[in-house]
C-alpha positions in Angstrom: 0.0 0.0 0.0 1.8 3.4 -1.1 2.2 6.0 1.7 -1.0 8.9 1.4 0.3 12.1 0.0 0.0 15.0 2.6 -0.8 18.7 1.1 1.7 21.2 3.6 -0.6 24.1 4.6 1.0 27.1 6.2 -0.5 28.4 9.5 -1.0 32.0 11.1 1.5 34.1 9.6 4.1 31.7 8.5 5.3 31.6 4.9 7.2 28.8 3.0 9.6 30.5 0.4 11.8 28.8 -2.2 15.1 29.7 -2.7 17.6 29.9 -5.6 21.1 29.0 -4.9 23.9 30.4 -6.5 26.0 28.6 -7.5 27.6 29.9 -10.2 30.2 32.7 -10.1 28.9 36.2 -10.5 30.2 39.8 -12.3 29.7 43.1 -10.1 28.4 46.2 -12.1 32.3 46.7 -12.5 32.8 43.6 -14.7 34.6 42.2 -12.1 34.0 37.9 -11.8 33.2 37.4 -7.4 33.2 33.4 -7.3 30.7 31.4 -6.1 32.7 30.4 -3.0 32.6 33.8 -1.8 30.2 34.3 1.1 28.4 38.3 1.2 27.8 39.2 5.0 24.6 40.7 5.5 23.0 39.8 2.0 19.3 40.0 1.5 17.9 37.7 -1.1 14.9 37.3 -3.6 12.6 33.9 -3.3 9.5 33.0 -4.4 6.6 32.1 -2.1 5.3 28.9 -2.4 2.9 28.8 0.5 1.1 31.6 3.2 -0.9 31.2 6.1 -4.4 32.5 6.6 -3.0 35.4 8.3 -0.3 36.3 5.7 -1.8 39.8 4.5 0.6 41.6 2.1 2.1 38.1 0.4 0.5 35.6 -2.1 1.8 31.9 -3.6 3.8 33.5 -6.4 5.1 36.7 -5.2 8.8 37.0 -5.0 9.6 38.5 -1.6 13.2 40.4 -0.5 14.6 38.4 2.7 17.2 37.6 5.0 18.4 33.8 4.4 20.2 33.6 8.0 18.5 32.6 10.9 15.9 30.8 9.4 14.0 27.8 9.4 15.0 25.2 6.3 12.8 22.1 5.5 13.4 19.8 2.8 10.3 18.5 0.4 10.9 15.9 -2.0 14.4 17.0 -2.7 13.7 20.3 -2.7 15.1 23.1 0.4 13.0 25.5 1.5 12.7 28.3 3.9 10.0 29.1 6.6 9.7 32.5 7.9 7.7 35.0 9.8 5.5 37.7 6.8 7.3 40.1 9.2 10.4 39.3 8.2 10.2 40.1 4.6 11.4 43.5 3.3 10.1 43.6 0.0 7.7 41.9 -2.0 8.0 42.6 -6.4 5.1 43.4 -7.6 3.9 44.8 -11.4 1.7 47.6 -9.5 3.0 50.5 -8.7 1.4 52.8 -6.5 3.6 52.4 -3.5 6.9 51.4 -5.2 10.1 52.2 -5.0 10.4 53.3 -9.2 13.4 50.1 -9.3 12.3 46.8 -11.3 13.7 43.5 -11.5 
């Protein structure tokens, strides 16, 4: 008998978020190569949310949300990592309206 499949739902205020690795080298606005070995203190990064709890108000499955990786919860599904994190600890979330932007795009 195969083992029932589980759907994750996030509770409260939680939100799962996906995360791209780098893991290839990458040029500064300068043109100069930083290797991928080389660790940025302080770095926030972009992820996409894959999950939000009922009380989630400013995020949505989809939205790619400005973060601080450190610190925070990782879970592994099917192979895949992911993050879990408070909404309040988001910075930023991109989104194509722009009535309280910044005026910078992705």
């Amino acid at each position: 008998m195969a083992d029932p499949k589980f759907e994750i739902q996030m509770l409260h205020d939680r939100v799962m978020i996906r995360v791209e690795r780098d893991t290839e080298e990458r040029r500064s606005s300068g043109g100069i190569v930083i290797p991928a070995t080389v660790k940025m203190a302080n770095r926030l990064v972009w992820g996409e949310v894959c999950g939000a709890g009922v009380n989630a108000r400013s995020v949505k499955t989809g939205d790619k949300v400005l973060f601080n990786p450190e610190d925070q919860y990782e879970v592994e599904v099917q192979g895949q990592l992911y993050l879990v994190l408070r909404e309040r600890d988001l910075h930023a979330v991109a989104t194509q309206q722009t009535e309280h932007g910044t005026g910078l795009y992705l």
